[in-house]
N, C-alpha and C positions, 0 to 999 in steps of 0.2 A: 213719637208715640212710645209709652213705655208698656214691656208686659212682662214678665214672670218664663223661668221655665219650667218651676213647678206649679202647683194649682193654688190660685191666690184666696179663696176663700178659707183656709185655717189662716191667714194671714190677719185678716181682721179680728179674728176671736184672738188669738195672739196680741191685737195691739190694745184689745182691749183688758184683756189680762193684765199688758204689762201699765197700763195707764192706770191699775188698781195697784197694780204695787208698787207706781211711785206714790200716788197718794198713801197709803198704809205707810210706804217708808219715812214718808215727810209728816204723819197727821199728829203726831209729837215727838218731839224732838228734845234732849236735855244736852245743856241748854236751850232753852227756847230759842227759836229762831225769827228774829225783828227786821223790821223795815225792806230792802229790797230782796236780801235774800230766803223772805218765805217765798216768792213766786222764784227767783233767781235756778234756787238750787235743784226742784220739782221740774223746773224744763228743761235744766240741763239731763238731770238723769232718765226723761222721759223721750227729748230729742236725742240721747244714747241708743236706748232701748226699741224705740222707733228705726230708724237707721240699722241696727245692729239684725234686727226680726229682715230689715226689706234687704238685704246684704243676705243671709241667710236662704232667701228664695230669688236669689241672684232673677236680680231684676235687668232688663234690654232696653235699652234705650234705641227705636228705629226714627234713623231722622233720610229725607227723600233732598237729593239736590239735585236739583237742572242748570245743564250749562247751553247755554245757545254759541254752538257755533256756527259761524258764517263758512258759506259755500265757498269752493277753493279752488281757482283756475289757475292749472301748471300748464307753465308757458316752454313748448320745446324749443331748440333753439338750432339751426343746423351748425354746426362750427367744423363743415369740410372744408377740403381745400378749395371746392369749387364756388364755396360763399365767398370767395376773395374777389371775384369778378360781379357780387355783387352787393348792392344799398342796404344796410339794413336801416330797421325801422328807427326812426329818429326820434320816436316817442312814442308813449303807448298810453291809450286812454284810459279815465279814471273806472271803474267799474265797480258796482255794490255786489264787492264779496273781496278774499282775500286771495293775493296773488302771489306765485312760486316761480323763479327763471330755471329752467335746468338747461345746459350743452349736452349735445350728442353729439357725437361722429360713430366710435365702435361702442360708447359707453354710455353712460348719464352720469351727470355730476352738477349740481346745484349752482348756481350760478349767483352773488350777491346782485345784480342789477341786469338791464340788457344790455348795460355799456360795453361789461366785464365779459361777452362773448366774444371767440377766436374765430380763426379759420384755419388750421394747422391741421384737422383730423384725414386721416388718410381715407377714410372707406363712411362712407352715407347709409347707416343699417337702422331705418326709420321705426323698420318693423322692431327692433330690438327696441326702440327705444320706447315703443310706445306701451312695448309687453314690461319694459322694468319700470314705466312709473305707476305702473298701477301697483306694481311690488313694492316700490317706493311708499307708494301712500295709500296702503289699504287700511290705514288706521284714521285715514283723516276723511272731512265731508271731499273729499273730490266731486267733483259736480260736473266738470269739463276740460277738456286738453285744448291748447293751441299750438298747432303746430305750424313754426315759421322756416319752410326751406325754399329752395329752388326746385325740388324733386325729382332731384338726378340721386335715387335709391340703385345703391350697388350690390350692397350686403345682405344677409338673409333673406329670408325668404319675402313672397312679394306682399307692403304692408295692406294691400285689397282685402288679402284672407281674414288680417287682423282686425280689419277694420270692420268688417262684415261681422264678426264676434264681439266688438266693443261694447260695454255696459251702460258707456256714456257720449254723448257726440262729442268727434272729433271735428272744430274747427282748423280750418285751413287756411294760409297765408304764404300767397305763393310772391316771393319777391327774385327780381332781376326778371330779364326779356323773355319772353315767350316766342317770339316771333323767330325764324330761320338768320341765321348771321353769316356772315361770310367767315369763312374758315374752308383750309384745306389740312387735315389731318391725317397723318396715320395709322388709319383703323385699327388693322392688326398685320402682325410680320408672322407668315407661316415657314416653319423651316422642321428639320428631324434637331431631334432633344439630344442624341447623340451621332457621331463621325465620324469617318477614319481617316487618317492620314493619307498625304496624298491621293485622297476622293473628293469629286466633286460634289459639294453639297448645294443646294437650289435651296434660294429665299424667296419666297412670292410677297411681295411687300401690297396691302391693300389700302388706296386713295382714298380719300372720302373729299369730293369736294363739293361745298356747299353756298350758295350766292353768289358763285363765278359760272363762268362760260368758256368753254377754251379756252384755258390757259396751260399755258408749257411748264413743266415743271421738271426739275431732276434730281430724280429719288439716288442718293448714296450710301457703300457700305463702307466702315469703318473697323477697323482693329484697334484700339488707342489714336493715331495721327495717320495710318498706313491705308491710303481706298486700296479698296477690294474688289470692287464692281459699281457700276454706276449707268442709268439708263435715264435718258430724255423723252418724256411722251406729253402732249398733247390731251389735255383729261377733257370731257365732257363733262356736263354739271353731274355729279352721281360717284358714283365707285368705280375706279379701274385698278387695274394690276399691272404692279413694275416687277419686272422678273430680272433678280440679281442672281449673283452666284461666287463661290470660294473654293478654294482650294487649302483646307489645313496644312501645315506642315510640322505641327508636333504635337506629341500628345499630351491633355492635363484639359482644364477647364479654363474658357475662355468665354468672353464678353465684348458682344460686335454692337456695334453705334449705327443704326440706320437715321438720315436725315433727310427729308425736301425741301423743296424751296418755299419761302415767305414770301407768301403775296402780301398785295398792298391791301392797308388796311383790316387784315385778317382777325379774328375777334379773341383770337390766341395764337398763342408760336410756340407755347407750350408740347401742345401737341403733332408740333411739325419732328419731332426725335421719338424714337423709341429703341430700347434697348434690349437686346436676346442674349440668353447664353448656350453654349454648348459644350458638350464634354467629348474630348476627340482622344479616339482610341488606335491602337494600334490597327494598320491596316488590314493583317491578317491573322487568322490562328493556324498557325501550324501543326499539322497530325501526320504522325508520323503510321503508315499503315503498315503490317509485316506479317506476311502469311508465311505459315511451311510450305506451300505446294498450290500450284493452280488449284482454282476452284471458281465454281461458278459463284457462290457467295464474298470470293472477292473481290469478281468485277462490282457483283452490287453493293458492295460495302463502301468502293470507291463510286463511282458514280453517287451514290447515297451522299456522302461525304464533300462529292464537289456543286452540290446545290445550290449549299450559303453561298451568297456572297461575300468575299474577302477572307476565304478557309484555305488555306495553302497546305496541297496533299502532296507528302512524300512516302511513293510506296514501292516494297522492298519483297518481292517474293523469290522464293528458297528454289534451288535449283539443284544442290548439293552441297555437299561438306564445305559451310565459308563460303558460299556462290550465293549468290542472287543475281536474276535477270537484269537487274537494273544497276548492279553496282555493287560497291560494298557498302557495309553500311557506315553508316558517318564516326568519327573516333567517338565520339559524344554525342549523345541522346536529348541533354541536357536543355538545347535551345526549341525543343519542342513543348507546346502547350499541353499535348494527350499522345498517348500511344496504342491502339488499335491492333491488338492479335488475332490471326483470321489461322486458327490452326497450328498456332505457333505458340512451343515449340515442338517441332515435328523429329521425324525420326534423322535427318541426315545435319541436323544444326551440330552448330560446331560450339566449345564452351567458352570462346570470346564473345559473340557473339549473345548467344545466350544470357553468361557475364553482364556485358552491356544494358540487355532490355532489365536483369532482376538491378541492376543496381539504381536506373531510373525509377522505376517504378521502388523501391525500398524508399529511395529518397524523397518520396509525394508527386510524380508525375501521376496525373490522372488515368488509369487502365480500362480499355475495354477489351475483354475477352468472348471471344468467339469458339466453339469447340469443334472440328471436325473430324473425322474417321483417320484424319493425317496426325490429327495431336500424339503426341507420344503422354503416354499421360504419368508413366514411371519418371519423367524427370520433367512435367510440370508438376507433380506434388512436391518433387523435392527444391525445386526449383523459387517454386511462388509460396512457397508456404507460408512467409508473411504476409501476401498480399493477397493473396484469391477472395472473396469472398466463399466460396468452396472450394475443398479439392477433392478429388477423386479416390476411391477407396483403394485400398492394395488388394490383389489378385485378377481372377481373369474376369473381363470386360465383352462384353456383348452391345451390338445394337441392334434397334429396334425403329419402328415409324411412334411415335407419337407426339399428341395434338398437346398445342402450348393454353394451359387452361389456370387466369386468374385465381389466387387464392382471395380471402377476406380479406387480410391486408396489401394486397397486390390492387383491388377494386376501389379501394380508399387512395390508391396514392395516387397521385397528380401525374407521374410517370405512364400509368396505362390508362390515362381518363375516355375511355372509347366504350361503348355498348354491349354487356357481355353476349347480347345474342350474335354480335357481329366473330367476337375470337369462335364460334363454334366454327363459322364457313372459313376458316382457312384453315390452306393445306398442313399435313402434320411435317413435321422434324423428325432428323433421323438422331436420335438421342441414344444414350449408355441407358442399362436395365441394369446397370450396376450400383454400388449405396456413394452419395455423394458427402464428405461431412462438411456442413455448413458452419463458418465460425461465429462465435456465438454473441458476437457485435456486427450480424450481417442480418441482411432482412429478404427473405424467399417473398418475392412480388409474384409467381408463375410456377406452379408445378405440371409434370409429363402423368397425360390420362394414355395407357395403352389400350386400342380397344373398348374405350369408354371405362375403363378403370383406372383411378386413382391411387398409381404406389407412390404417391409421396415423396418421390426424385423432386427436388429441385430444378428447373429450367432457368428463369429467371431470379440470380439474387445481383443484391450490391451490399454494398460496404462504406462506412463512414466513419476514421477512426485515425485518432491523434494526425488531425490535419491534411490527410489525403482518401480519394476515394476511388473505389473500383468498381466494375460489372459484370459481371460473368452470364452471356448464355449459354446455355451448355446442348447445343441440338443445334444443327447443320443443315441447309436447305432453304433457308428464307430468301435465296434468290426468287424463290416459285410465290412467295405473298407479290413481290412486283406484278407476278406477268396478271395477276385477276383484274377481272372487270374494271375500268375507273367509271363508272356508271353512278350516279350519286346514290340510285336506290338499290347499289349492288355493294359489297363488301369494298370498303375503301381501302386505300395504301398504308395499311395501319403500321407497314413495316418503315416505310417513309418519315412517319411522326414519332415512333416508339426509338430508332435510333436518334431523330433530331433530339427527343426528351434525354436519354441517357448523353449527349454530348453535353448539353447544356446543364443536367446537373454537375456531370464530374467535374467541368472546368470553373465550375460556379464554387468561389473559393467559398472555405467553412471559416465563418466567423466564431473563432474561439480563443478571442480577445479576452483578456481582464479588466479591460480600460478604455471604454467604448463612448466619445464624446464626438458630436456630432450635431449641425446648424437643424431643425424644424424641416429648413427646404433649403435646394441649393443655391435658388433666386430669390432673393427679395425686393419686393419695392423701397423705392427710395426716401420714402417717408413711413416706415413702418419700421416697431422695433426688430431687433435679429435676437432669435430665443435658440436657445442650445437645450439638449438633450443628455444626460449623462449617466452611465450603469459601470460600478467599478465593481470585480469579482476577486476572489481570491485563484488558488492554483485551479483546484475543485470547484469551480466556477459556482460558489457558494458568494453570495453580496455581503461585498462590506463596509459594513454602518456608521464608521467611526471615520473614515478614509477624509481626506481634504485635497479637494483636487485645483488646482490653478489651472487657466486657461491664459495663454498669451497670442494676442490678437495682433497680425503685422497689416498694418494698410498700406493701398497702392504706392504710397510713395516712401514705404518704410518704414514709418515710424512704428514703434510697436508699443502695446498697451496691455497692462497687466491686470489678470480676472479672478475672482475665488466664487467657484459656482455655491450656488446655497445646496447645502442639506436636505435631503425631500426625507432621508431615511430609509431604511433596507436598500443599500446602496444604491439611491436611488438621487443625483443633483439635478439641477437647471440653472439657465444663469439668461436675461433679459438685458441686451444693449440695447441704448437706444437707438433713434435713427442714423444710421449712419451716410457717408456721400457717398456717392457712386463712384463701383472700381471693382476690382477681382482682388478680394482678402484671404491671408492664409491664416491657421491659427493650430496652435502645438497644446494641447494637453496633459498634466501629469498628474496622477493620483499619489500622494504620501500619504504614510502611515508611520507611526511613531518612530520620525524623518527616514523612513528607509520607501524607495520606491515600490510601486506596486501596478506599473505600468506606464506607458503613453500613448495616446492617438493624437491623429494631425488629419487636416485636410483644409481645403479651400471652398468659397462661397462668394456668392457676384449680390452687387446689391446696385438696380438699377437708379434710373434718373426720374420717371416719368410714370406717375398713379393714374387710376384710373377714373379719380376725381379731374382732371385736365383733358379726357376726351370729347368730353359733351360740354358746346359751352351756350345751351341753352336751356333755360328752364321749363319742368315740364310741367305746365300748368293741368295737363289730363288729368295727368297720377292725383294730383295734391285735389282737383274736386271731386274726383271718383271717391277719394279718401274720406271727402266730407262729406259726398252724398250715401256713401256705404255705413256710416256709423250716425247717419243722425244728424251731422251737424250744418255747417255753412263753409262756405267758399267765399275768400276776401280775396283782396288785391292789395299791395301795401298802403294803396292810395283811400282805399274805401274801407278801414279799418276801424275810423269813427265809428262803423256800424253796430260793433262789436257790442257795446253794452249792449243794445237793446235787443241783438238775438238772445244773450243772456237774460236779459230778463223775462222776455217770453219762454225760457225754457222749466220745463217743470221741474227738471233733475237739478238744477242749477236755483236750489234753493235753501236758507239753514238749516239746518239740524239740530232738535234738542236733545242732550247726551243726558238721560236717567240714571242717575245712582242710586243706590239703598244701602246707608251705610249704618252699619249695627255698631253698639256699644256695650259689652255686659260691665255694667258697674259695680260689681262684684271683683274684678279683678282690676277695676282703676284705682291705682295709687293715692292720687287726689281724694276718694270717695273714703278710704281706712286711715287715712292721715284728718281726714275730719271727724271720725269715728272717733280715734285717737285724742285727738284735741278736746273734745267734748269730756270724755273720761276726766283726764288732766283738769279741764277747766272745774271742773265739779270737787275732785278729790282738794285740790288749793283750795277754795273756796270754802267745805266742811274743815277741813284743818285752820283755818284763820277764823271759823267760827266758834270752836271750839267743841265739834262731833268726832266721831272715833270712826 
């Protein structure tokens, strides 16, 4: 259809104009003009002029194409490890529409045939897959999905929800046995994530035995080739429990082999291994506790203190000049993890002594400070003055009772996460009314209300700074928070949790690396890639962008394998291996920078034997009809799949589509259309020149 964008009725008056002046041009001519060119030259210059007027009112050319496409059924395909144990389909019937193969396991990817499926994928995530082919193909007629697994779904969420949402039905094709198989397997190995050295740790290992009856089996633990523990029981058909156990002896990160026995004819022995790791610490932390002078708050500092298990307290109270009740103190402070002053230093310390605690603490031993009526406080300001988070002001010193009352930022931090109306019902602290000054890389978690008024003292601060960190309470008496009610709708032992928090941050080292590279997780499965993590900083722990970091990978048996993580930018790498074998890997990284170094980290990672596609080794026919009675579609069997066309053809969605276009053309600006303009001129002007007109 053609039409105009301006209005085409002066168009006609215009053609008819110019159709008078080619006659007028042509109705004499000198010389005459004979034989073909009186009509010749009159339609040249009038199919000009014509042309030239409808060009002028830029004319549209609207032309309508239909395309028929046929309906389009994408075939999923399971390619986990657990399709290994079964048939796929050995042909697929002809059906009127056009057909697409895609593999899943964690992904989709287009498949040229259904020969060309795997089983290699480590994780069955149905539901992902069914949400990315519709992202795949929302440009195409999609009309219907088939989905072919066993439906043993591990990954994301469960595909019922999705399928309950789908736009179109999803068929189903559930291939390998439905039915219960004989198998005894390793359900799961329960054990702690971490351990200490010579401690014992308890593995509860769970049976799963299925199609047997009484049978003996003997579940073992393994280190590399060394048993650890080993128990023989008697399982009923169902689930029992083999309770092993270990004794670490050093500390790092290690990888234990549990195995049972292979019965006859089991439907897998895949699943008769499974592999744990743990990370085994030293057995204890050492604190070192040192008061100036008895006090009730040192008994409860110590008692508080010997709770953890595996906290080894050495404590030191002052007796006079260079005395203590318990000894001296040790030449060296050094092999202590925290040091804990309950009043100290007091007035009769001696300055070796003294010496000793500022020199740990200068060097990053973790500090907790405690204030009592015994501190001498003229030589802890001069004393700790690098390390306090506050010290004490100079002149005379007064105390008082008062009540320890969160500030805004004390109620934010994870250190006092407790209910403010509970700090109102404990007792108060006998605290200084004198000015404390706070340093000014230190953060006030608690200030002293005297009498319900707020001056602004300080009670609780800490400190975090160039790699070591301190605490300081500054108020004496929190023996008396133990003796309250332990009544659960009475004021808790909030004195009990608020020193376990200050332990646990100080000795909680500060990550204030430049070179920070590091595995995703520290276990991986044994068919899954191993993905690293990387952030390179400068001094000012500013990211840097340009930085090239190598990773060098040594595996269990030595060998070692060289890495260059990719670039993410704003110092920002990652680096994708793939599957590797099972073992305990170390791996050393180092960031260059125009060849000068700019840091390294190291650490180790286990990467087992045994996914969680080889647990279950039957298929689950529920899941896969549930899937196809929630979305519409049908439930096959590998064997009754001939059926398939013809639910497709009863389906209404599962039919072509014709694709509408409207595609314009303004012939005013086609080339073709001025190049014939062109031509006409040309052809006219030759033609009056060979006739002899001007």
């Amino acid at each position: 259809m053609l039409q105009f964008e301006a209005y085409s009725w002066p168009l006609i008056f215009l053609l008819l104009l110019a159709g008078l002046l080619t006659w007028f041009s042509y109705r004499r001519t000198e010389p005459k003009l004979s034989g073909v060119n009186r009509w010749i030259l009159p339609g040249l210059r009038g199919a000009s002029l014509t042309l030239l007027l409808f060009l002028l009112f830029e004319p549209i050319l609207y032309r309508t194409l239909r395309q028929e496409n046929p309906p389009l059924l994408a075939v999923l395909i399971d390619e986990s490890q657990s399709m290994s144990r079964q048939e796929l389909l050995e042909s697929f019937p002809a059906i009127d529409g056009e057909v697409r193969f895609f593999g899943f396991g964690g992904d989709v990817h287009p498949l040229a045939n259904l020969e060309s499926a795997t089983n290699n994928a480590p994780r069955t995530n149905i539901s992902g897959a069914l949400r990315s082919i519709q992202t795949l193909l929302r440009n195409e007629n999609l009309g219907s999905v088939l989905l072919v697994s066993d439906g043993q779904h591990n990954t994301g969420i469960s595909p019922l929800y999705v399928a309950a949402d789908y736009n179109i039905p999803i068929h189903t094709v559930v291939v390998g046995d439905t039915t219960q198989q004989q198998d005894l397997m390793i359900a799961r190995t329960t054990t702690n994530e971490f351990a200490y050295v010579d401690q014992t740790v308890p593995v509860d290992v769970s049976l799963l035995l299925r199609g047997y009856r009484d049978e003996t089996a003997t579940t073992n633990l393994y280190i590399q080739d060394s048993l650890l523990s080993t128990e023989t029981l008697t399982l009923p058909e169902g689930e029992s429990t083999a309770s092993l156990s270990f004794i670490p002896q050093n500390e790092g990160l290690f990888q234990y082999t549990v195995t049972t026995t292979v019965l006859e004819n089991e439907a897998s022995v895949e699943n008769n291994r499974s592999v744990f790791t743990v990370r085994v610490l030293r057995r204890s932390q050492k604190i070192c506790l040192i008061a100036a002078a008895p006090h009730p708050d040192v008994t409860a500092m110590r008692n508080i203190l010997a709770r953890s298990e595996g906290r080894e307290i050495d404590s030191f109270v002052q007796m006079g000049a260079g005395q203590f009740y318990e000894g001296p103190l040790p030449d060296t402070l050094d092999e202590y993890d925290a040091i804990v002053l309950v009043g100290f230093p007091g007035t009769e310390v001696d300055e070796a002594s003294l010496n000793a605690v500022v020199r740990v603490a200068e060097a990053g031993t973790p500090l907790l400070f405690l204030l009592t009526r015994q501190t001498d406080l003229v030589r802890l300001r001069r004393a700790f003055a690098n390390v306090l988070p506050a010290l004490p002001a100079e002149g005379f010193v007064m105390y008082d009772e008062a009540s320890l009352r969160p500030t805004d930022a004390g109620f934010r931090d994870p250190l006092l996460s407790f209910p403010e109306a509970l700090w109102e019902r404990l007792p108060p602290l006998t605290a200084t009314t004198g000015n404390w000054e706070v340093a000014p890389d230190s953060r006030v978690l608690a200030e002293a209300h005297i009498r319900g008024i707020n001056l602004g003292e300080p009670l609780l601060v800490i400190r975090s700074r160039a790699g070591y960190r301190t605490a300081a309470v500054l108020g004496s008496g929190t023996w008396r928070w133990l003796n309250l009610a332990d009544d659960p709708a009475d004021v808790p032992r909030i004195w009990l949790d608020l020193v376990e928090n200050l332990m646990q941050w100080l000795t909680t080292p500060e990550d204030d690396r430049t070179v920070r590279v590091a595995p995703v997780s520290i276990t991986f499965d044994g068919s899954e890639p191993v993905d690293f993590s990387g952030q390179v900083y400068d001094e000012s722990l500013n990211p840097v962008p340009d930085a090239v970091v190598t990773l060098e990978l040594t595996a269990p048996d030595g060998a070692q394998y060289p890495y260059t993580m990719a670039n993410r930018g704003s110092g920002l790498f990652d680096l994708r291996i793939e599957a590797l074998p099972e073992g305990v890997y170390t791996y050393a990284a180092e960031a260059m920078r125009m060849n000068a170094s700019l840091g390294t980290d190291n650490g180790t990672f286990t990467v087992g034997s045994l996914g969680l596609e080889q647990r279950v080794t039957r298929s689950d026919g529920v899941l896969m009809r549930q899937i196809a009675y929630r979305s519409g579609g049908q439930f096959f069997t590998d064997t009754a799949l001939t059926e398939l066309p013809d639910a497709l053809a009863s389906d209404s969605l599962f039919t072509a589509s014709t694709l509408v276009q409207e595609r314009e053309f303004n012939l005013s600006h086609t080339p073709w259309v001025l190049g014939l303009l062109v031509l006409l001129l040309s052809v006219e002007w030759v033609i009056r020149k060979r006739s002899g007109l001007a």
